[in-house]
N, C-alpha and C positions, 0 to 999 in steps of 0.2 A: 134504507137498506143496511147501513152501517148499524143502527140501535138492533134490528132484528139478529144480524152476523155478531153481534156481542153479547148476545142473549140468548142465543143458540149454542154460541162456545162457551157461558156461563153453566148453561144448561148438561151442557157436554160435561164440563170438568167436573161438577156438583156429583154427578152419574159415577165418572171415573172414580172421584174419592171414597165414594159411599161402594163401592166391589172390595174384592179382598180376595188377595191369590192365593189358593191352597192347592200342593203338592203334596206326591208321596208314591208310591209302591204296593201295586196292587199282586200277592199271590195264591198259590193255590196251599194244602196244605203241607203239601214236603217241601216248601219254600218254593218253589219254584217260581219265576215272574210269568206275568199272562198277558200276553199280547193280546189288541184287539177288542179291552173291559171295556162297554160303554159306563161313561161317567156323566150322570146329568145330575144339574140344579131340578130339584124337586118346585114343581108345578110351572116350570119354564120348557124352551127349547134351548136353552143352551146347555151344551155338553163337548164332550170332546172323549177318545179314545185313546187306552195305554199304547206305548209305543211297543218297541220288539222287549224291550226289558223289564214291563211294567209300569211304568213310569206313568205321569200326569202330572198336568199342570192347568189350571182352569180358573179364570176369575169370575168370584161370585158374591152377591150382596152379603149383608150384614147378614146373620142370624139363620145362612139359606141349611137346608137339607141338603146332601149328596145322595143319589143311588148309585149303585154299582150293580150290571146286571152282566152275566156272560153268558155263553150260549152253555148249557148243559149246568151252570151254576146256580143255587139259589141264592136271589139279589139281597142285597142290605142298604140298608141306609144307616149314613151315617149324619148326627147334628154336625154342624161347623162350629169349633169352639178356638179353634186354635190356626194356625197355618201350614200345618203338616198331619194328613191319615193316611195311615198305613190298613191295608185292608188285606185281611182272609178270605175266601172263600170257598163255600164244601161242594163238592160236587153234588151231593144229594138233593132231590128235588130239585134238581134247577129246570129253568122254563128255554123256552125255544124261542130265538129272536129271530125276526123274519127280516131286519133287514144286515143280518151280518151277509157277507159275499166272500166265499174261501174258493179259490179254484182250484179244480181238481175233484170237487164233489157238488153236487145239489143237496144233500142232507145237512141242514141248517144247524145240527147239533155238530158240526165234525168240524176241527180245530186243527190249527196246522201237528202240533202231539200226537193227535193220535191218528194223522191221516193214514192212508194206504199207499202213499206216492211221496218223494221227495217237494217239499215248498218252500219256499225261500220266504219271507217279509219281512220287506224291508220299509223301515222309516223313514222317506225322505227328508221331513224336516231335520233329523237327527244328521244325515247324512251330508246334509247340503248347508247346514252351520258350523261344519268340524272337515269340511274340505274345501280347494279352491275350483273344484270343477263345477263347471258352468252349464253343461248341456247334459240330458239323461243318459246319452251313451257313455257318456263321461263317468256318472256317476257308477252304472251297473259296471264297467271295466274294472273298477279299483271292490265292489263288496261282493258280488256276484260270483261262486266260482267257476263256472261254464261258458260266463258269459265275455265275447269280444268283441271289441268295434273297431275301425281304422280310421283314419284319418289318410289321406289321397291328397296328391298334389300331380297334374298332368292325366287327370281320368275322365274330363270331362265333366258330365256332369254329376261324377258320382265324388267331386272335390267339393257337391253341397249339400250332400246326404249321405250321410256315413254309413256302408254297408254292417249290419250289427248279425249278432248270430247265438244260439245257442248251441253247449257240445260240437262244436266244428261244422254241422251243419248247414246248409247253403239261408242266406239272410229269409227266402223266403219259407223256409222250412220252422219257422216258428211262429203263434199266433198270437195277435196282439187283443185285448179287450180292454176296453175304457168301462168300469165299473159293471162288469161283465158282460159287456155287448160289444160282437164283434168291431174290431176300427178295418178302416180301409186301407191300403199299401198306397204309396207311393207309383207315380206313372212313370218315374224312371227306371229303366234296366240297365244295370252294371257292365258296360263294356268293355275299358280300358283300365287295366293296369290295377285292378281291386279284387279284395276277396269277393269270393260271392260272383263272379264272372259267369252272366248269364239273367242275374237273378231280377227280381224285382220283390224289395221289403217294405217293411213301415217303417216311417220315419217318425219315430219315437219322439225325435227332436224339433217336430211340430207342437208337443206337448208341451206347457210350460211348468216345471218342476214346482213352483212356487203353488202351483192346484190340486198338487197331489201329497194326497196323506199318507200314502204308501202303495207298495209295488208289492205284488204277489205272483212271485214266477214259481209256475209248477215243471219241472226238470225232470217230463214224462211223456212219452206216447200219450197222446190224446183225442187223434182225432177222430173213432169213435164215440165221444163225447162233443165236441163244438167241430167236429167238422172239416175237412182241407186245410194244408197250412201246418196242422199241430203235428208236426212228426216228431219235429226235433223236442217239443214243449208249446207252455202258452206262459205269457206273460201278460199278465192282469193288472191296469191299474188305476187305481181306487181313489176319488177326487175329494175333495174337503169336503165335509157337511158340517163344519164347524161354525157357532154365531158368538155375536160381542165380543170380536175379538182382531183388531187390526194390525195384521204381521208383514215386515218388508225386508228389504235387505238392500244396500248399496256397495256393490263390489266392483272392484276396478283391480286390474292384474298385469302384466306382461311379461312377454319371453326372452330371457339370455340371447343375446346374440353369439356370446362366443362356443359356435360349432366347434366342439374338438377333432381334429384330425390333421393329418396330414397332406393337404393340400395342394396342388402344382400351385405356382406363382403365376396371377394373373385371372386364377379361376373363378367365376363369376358368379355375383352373390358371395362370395365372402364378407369380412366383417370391413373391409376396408372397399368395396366393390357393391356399392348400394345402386340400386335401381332410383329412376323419377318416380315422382308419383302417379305419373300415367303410367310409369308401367310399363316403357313401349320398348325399352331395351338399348336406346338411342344416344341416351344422357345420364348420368348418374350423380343422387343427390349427398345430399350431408350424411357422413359416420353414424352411426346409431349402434349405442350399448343395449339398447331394448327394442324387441321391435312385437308386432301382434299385439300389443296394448286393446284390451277388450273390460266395456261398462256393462256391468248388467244392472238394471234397476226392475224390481218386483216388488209385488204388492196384493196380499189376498185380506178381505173382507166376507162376512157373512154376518146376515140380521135373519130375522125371527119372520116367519109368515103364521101371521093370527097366532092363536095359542093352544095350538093341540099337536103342536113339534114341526108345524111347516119351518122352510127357511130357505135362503136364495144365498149362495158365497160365490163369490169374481173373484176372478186372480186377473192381474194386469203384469207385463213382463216386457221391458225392450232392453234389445241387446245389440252393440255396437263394436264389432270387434274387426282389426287390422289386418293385414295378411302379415305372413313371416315371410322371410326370405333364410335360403339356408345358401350352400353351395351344391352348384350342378358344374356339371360339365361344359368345355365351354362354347359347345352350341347349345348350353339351357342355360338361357341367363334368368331368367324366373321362374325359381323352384320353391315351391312353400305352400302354406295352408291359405286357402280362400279366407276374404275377406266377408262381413258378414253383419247388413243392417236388418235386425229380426223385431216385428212387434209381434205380441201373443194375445192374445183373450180368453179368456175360460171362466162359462158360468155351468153350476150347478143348482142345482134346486129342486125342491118336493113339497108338494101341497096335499094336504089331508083332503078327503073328499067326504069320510065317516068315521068311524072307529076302525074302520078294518081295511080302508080302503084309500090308497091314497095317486096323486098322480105326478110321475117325477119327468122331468128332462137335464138333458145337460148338452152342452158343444162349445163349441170352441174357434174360434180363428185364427190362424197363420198366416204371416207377411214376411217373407223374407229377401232380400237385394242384395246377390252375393257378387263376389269379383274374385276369378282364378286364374292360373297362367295355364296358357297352354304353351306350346314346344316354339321356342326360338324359332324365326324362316334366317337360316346365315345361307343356305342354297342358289342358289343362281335365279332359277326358271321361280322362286315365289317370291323375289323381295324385285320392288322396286326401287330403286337406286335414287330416284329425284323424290321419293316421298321419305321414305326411310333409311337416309345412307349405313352400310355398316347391318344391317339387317334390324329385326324387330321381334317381338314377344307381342302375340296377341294376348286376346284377356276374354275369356268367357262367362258374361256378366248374366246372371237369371234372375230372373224373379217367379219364386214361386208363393204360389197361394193356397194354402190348407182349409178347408173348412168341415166342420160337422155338426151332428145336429141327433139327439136322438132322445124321445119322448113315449112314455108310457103310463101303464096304470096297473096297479098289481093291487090284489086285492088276497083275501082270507076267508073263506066261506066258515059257516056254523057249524060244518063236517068236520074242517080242519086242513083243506083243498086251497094249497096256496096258487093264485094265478097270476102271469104278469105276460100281457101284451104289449109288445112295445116295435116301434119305429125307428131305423138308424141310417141315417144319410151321410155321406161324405164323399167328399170332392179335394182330387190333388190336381193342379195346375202345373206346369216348367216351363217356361218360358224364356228363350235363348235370345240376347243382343251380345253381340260379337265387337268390341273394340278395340283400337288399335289394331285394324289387317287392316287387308287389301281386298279387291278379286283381280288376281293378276293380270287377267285377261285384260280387265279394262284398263290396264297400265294408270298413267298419272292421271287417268279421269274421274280412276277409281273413289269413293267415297271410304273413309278407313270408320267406319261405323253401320251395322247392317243389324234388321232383326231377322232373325233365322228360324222364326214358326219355333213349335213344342209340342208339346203333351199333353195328353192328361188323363185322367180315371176318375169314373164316376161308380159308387156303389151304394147302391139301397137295398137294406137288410130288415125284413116283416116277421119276427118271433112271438110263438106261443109255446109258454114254458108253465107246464104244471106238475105239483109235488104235493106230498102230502106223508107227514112222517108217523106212524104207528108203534106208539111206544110199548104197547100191552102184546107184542108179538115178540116173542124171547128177549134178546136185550134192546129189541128196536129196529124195525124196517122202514125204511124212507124210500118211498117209489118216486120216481121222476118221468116226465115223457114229453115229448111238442116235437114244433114242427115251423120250420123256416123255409123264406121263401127269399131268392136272391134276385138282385139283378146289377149285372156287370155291364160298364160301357166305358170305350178306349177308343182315344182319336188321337189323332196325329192331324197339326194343322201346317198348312206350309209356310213359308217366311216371304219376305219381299224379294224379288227379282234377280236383285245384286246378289243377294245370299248363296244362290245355288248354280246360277245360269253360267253360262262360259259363252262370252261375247267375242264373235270374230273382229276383223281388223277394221274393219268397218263401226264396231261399237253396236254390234246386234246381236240379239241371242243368236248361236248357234242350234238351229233345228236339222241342217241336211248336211252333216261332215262333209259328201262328195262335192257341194258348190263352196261350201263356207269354211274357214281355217281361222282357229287364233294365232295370234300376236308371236313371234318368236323369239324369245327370250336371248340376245347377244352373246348372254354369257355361255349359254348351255345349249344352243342352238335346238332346244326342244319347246313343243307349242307353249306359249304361259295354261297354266291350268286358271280353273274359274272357281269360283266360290268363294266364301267369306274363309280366309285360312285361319288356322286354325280351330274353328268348326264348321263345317259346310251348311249350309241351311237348307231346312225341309224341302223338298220341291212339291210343286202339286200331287207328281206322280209317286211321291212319299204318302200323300194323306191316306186317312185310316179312320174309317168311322164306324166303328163293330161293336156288337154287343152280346149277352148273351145273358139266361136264367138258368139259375136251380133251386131244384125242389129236394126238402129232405126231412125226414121222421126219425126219433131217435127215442130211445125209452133207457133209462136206467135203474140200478135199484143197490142199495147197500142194508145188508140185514148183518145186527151186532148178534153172531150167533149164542154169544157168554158173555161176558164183561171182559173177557180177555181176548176173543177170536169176532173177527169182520171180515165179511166179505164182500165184493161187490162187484158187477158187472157192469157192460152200454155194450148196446150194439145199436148202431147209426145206418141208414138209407139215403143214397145222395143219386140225384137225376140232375144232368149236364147237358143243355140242350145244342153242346158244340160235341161231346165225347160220349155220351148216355152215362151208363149207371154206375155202382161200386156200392158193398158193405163192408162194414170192418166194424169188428167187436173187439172188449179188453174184458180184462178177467183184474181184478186185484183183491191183494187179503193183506192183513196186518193181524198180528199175533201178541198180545202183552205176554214178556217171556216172567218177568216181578214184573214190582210195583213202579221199577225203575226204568225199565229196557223193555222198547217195540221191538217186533224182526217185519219187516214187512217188503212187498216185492208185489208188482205184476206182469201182466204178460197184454200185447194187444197186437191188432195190425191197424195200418193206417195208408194214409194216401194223401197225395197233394196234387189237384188239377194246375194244367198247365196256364200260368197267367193269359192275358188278351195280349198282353206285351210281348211274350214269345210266341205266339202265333202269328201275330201281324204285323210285328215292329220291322222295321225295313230302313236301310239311308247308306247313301253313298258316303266314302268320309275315303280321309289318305292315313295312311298309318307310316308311322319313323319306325326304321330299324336302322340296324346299320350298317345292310345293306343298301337305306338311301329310304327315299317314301315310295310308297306302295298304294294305287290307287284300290281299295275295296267297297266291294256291293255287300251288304251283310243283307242278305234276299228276306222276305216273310216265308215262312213255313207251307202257306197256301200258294205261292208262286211257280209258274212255269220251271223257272230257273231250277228253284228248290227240288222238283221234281226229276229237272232233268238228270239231276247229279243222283237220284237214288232215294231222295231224303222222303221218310214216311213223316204221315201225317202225326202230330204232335196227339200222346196219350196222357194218363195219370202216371204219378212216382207212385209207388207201390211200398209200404215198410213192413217191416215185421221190428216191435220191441219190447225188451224185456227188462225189468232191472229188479235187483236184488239189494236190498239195504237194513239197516238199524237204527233206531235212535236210545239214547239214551241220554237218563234227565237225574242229577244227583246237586240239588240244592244249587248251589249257585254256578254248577259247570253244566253245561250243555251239549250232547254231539250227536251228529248226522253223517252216517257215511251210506253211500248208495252206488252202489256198481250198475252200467248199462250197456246193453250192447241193441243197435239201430243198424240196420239192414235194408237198404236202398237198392231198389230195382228199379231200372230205365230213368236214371237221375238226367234232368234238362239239364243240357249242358251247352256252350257257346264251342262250335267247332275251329280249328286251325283254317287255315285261306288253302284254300284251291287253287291252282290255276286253272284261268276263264279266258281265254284269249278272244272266243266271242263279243267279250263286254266292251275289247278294246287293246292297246297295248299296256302291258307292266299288271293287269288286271289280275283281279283275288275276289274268289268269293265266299263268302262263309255262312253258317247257317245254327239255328238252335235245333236239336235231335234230341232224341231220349237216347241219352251217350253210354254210359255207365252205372255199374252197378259197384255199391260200396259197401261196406260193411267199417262199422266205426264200433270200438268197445274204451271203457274207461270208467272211471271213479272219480264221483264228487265229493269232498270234505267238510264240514263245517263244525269248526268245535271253538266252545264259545265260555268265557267266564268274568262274571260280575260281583264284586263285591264291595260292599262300605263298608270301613272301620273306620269306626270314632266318627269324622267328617269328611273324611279319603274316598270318593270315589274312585274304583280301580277297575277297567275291565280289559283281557283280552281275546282277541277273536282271530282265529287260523281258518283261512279257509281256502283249499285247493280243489284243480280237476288235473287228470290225469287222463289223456286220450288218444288214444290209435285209431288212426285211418288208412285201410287200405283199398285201392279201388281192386276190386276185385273182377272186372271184366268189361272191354271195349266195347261198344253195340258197332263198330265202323263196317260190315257187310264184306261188300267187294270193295270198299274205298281205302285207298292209302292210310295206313293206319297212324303216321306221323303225320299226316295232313288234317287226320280228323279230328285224334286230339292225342298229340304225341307228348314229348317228356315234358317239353315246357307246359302246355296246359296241365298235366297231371301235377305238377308243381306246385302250381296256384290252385289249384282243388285241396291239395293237400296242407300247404300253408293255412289255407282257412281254418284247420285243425290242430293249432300246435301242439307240439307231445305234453305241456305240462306249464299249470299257471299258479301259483302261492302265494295270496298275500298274508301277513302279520299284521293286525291293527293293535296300537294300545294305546286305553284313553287312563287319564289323568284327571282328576276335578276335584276341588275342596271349596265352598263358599262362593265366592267372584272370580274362581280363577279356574280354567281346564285348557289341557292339552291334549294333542292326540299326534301320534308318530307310525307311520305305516311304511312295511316294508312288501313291495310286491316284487315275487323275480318270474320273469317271462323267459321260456325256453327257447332254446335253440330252433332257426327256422332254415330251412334249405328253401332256394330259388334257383331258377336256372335264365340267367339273362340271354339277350340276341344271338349269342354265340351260336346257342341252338338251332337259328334257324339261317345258317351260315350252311357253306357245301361241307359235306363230312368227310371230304376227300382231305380239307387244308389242313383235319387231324390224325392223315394216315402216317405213322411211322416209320414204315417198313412194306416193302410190297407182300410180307408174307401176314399180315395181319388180316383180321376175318373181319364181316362188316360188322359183329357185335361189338369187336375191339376196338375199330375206328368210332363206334358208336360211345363206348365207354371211356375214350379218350377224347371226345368232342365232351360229353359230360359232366367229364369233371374238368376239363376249362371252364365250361359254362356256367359252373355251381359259384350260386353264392351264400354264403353262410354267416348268418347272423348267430353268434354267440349268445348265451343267456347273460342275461341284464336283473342286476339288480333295481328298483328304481326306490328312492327313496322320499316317505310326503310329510311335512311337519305342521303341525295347526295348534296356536294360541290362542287361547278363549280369553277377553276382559270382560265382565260384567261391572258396566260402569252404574249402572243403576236397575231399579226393577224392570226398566222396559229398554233398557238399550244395551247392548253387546258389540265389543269393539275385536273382530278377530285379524290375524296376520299370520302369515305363512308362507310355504313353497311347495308347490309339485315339485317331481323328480331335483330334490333337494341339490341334489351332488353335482346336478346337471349331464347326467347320464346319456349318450349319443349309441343309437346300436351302431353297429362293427361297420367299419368304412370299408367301402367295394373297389375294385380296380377296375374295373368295365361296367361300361355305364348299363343301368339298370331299367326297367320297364318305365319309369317316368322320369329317365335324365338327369335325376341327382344321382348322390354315391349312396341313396336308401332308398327299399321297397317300402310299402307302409306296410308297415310291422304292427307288433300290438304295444308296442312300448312307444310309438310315435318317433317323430324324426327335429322337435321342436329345443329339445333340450329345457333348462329349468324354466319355472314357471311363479313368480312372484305375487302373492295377491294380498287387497287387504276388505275386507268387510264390514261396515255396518250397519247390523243387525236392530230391530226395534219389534217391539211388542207391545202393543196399547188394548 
């Protein structure tokens, strides 16, 4: 075995030696760079694609051929004589590649330049060797400019899936595709203390960054074209097909411990007030100047299938990252980001079946094993004294499991009738163990370890997608049409015993309150409550095993009516076999005004069906304020309950959107700007608690409703410039959003309108919105050496803490004040305002050799904290999650290898 492993690796290197790396710059010819050129070794499968800037990099035998083909381009080849081609190409004559994927259009010749709708692409690899972020919401927060994600600490379980969003839009209001086939959301919905309050999104962050080639977010009405979901946009992203070519990365980071602010003495979680490593609130361990400390270790590979361009690429990813602890208040002694053991898998691949005919799949796996704090018990009636003196900090540990899976076959007829059939599976798990509690009832019998059941969502997606483009029809008409078949399913499964039950004095569930009583708490002389604290576990009468189909037809078509003027339409048919039917069509044009500047703009309506989650999701839980804890039913939509309070059965969001923009393209500077305005009727929304005194004492019920109507307008930016002189690579890149939300009307009936959804939920509606996000990127590079320095400032955000849901009487005045005024003086107590922040990110590139790269750097350089609060805020620290995060700096070092 040993002779064959040494002749194998002989074999390897002999291989290695005899390639040869050639680089360079592919444009068009008013210089401009051309994202997207495929670049292959003539009479192989290996190739690779220009980045956003042009660029390329590809290792290839001695003596090889290069082609260079783009969609509407005529290809070239170039000999290999040297280690650097620079490449032109004419637009004339060029050929139509079937397998480019731009989203936003089905006509195979259309490029982000000349689209009809605002696109973003972006290069991940570019993006993720020239920063220290770790996870893809990560990365889109700092290049992206519409785009936001947060980071939760005290939300449950949305402290392991970062609610993400486009244009302020709710997280599920944008659609996600993994190399243009729908992906599936996440079976968690957003309860506690997060943007996105209500929602249920995708969780991006099952993806592993190291499999993708790049991201294609379109930042437009769309769901006339793919469907539900796309109101706000679709975010499209595009997996490796790259071969011979073995890339990884070795990164390890951590976070500043020193919170800036002003402090009481004593306050927990400070830099001298460290928690155990269990967590439990009881004990605390050694000082730490760093804490969060997170490995990521990645790895993609791709080889050759046969030799008519098949090929198979894996990405492999595990990531291992710490919690933080910040300062809370001090009944929060554990405030901070979830802890986080993630493996990834992601294969792609495509096999030729003919000349015209080929059959591809791709999916992927997720594992992740998270640990978060939930809310200190320092209370009477929940801490047990002989288990946990002094009180305790549960922990809500999950394990969630991602999977997909999606397979096809697309073919090319001798008409010119491109077809692709294809298959898409996927499946999200959450799965809740609760450690470090109690169930109070069972006092010191109790077990401080409980699984607490979960979730989940299953979706299977059957498309037929045909197109075929007509180039001898004025400047070119490309028709599209097909037709998808869905199916959805959502379960709720219960947890073990102790999780949920309240056991009398006797140590038996309670079923008949009139014979049976718990345990009576000494201290508070009120019954001990039951469940796993912290988070309660499912109970039977939680579970949920629903499903549901739709059917839908959709046709589009874009005709180039000149060489200067395009238009385009879709109008889409959707059947819901929980809500029935809806159409919605778009209209878009683009306009070349020169040879330099598009004008371009559409118009469309759209809609989003109501997830299985907000229809049926249901659980008892206790909520802090500071008025004390609050035991709440959050009912299912289909429920008695639901009913009784008035609440209509759950429909579609409804949009209307329009946007107006330009681009312009002058040699080495680049810019995009695009005005929108998104119009929401009967937006899902999570309502304020009722009082239910039926349900029991102290009792609250709450419900999802089609709450509100919104109406959001704003501007994207993106302006962008590259250049080399002499060996200086120099580029920079501005790019902003600019966005107003106003909720433009209540749906609450005859129901209390501060109870449905009063000033604090509009709060958090509107935070998911901030007025305005800028960053500044500039890179640096000559030879073995690049930098890059970014400046992002996050605007100002208003919150309204507990205060709000205090009596409005403790801010009257004056007995001549009106109840607006007491309303308006409870308000602004209760406002909390986070100032705009600059955040500052620094990146050092080493090119220590041709395949290895040593980089070092900081997040938020300066270690930037948003604005310290004086009352305690919706998750018990002195910060909401903000978009700027609550971690302060972030240290990391990387390296990088290419074989």
């Amino acid at each position: 075995m040993k002779k064959i492993a040494l002749f194998l690796f002989l074999l390897n290197t002999m291989f290695l030696f005899a390639q040869k790396e050639i680089s360079g710059v592919v444009k068009d010819k008013s210089g401009a760079p051309l994202p997207g050129v495929n670049v292959l070794e003539k009479g192989t499968a290996n190739g690779v694609s220009t980045d956003f800037e042009g660029s390329y990099r590809i290792k290839v035998k001695e003596g090889a051929t290069l082609i260079f083909s783009y969609v509407g381009y005529s290809s070239i080849e170039k000999k290999v004589t040297g280690d650097k081609i620079e490449v032109i190409l004419d637009e004339s004559g060029g050929q139509i590649l079937s397998d480019v994927v731009v989203v936003g259009s089905r006509n195979a010749k259309r490029t982000v330049v000349n689209s009809a709708v605002p696109i973003d692409v972006i290069n991940v690899k570019d993006v993720t060797t020239q920063s220290g972020k770790l996870e893809i919401n990560e990365l889109l927060q700092y290049v992206a400019p519409s785009f936001n994600a947060n980071k939760q600490s005290g939300s449950d379980g949305a402290d392991h899936v970062d609610p993400a969003s486009l244009r302020g839009m709710g997280p599920d209001q944008t659609l996600v595709l993994i190399n243009g086939k729908r992906r599936h959301q996440s079976s968690l919905i957003n309860l506690f203390g997060t943007r996105g309050r209500g929602n249920t999104g995708t969780d991006l962050n099952a993806i592993p960054a190291a499999s993708i080639k790049r991201i294609e977010i379109l930042r437009d009405g769309a769901a006339a074209q793919y469907g539900s979901d796309a109101i706000a946009g679709v975010i499209n992203i595009v997996t490796n097909d790259n071969i011979n070519e073995f890339t990884g990365a070795i990164t390890y980071g951590a976070f500043n411990t020193d919170a800036k602010g002003d402090f009481p003495d004593g306050t927990a979680n400070t830099k001298d007030f460290r928690l155990d490593k269990k967590g439990n609130g009881n004990s605390f361990g050694k000082n730490q100047n760093f804490d969060g400390g997170s490995l990521k270790v990645s790895a993609n590979y791709g080889t050759a299938i046969g030799t008519q361009g098949g090929y198979v690429n894996v990405t492999g990813e595990f990531l291992n990252k710490n919690k933080t602890l910040r300062p809370g208040f001090d009944f929060r002694k554990g405030f901070g980001e979830a802890e986080i053991q993630g493996v990834n898998l992601f294969v792609n691949l495509a096999i030729p079946i003919s000349d015209k005919t080929e059959f591809y799949a791709f999916g992927g796996s997720n594992f992740r094993d998270t640990d978060a704090y939930a809310f200190t018990r320092n209370d009477g009636e929940r801490v047990v004294e002989s288990i946990y003196p002094g009180g305790y900090t549960p922990r809500i540990t999950s394990k969630i499991n991602d999977n997909s899976l999606a397979a096809g076959v697309r073919t090319e007829t001798s008409a010119g009738w491109k077809w692709d059939l294809s298959n898409t599976f996927g499946k999200n798990k959450f799965q809740y163990d609760i450690k470090g509690t109690i169930n109070a009832s069972l006092e010191d019998k109790s077990p401080r370890e409980f699984d607490a059941g979960g979730h989940s969502l299953l979706q299977n997606t059957t498309n037929l997608d045909v197109s075929k483009n007509y180039g001898d029809i004025l400047g070119g008409l490309n028709i599209a049409f097909g037709t998808e078949f869905r199916v959805e399913k959502f379960e709720i499964f219960a947890g073990e015993e102790g999780s949920y039950a309240t056991y009398d004095t006797n140590g038996v569930p309670i079923t008949n309150p009139a014979t049976q009583s718990a345990p009576i708490d000494p201290i508070s002389g009120e019954p001990r409550p039951g469940g796993s604290q912290g988070f309660p576990g499912y109970s039977p009468a939680n579970e949920v095993n629903k499903s549901r189909t739709n059917f839908s037809l959709y046709a589009d078509a874009e005709l180039d009516v000149t060489e200067a003027w395009m238009v385009s339409g879709a109008v889409r048919y959707e059947n819901y076999s929980d809500f029935g039917s809806t159409v919605n069509g778009k209209f878009a044009s683009r306009l070349k005004i020169t040879d330099h500047i598009n004008l371009r703009g559409s118009v469309s309506t759209g809609f989003r069906a109501p997830s299985l989650a907000q229809i049926y999701y249901n659980l008892h839980f206790t909520n802090f304020s500071s008025a004390g804890a609050t035991e709440v039913l959050l009912a299912a939509n289909d429920s008695e309950i639901t009913k009784s309070f008035g609440i209509e059965k759950l429909n579609e969001e409804k949009a209307i959107n329009a946007s107006l923009g330009f681009t312009a393209n002058f040699g080495d500077f680049t810019a995009t700007v695009d005005g929108y305005l998104i119009n929401v009727k009967d937006r899902i929304v999570l309502t304020g608690y009722f009082d239910a005194p039926a349900l029991g004492n102290k009792s609250k019920a709450q419900f999802f409703v089609n709450g509100v109507d919104t109406k959001t307008k704003g501007l994207d930016v993106v302006l962008a410039w590259k250049k080399t002189i002499n060996e200086n690579r120099l580029g920079a890149t501005l790019v902003g959003n600019i966005n107003d939300m106003k909720i433009d009307k209540v749906h609450n009936g005859t129901l209390p309108a501060n109870q449905f959804f009063g000033e604090r939920d509009k709060a958090f509606l509107l935070a998911s919105a901030p007025p305005n996000k800028f960053g500044l990127n500039l890179n640096y590079g000559r030879k073995w050496f690049d930098a890059g320095l970014a400046f992002t400032r996050f605007s100002e955000v208003k919150l309204l803490d507990y205060q709000m849901d205090e009596d409005p009487e403790d801010y009257r005045t004056s007995p001549a004040e009106t109840d607006a005024q007491v309303l308006a003086n409870q308000k602004k107590a209760a406002t909390d305002t986070y100032g705009a922040k600059i955040v500052t990110d620094l990146t050092l590139g080493f090119k220590v050799s041709k395949s290895t790269k040593i980089s070092i750097g900081a997040n938020n350089l300066l270690n930037i904290y948003p604005d310290q609060q004086d009352d305690w805020v919706e998750a018990g620290g002195y910060w909401d999650a903000v978009q700027m995060g609550f971690n302060g700096a972030y240290y990391y070092a990387r390296l990088g290898f290419n074989f």
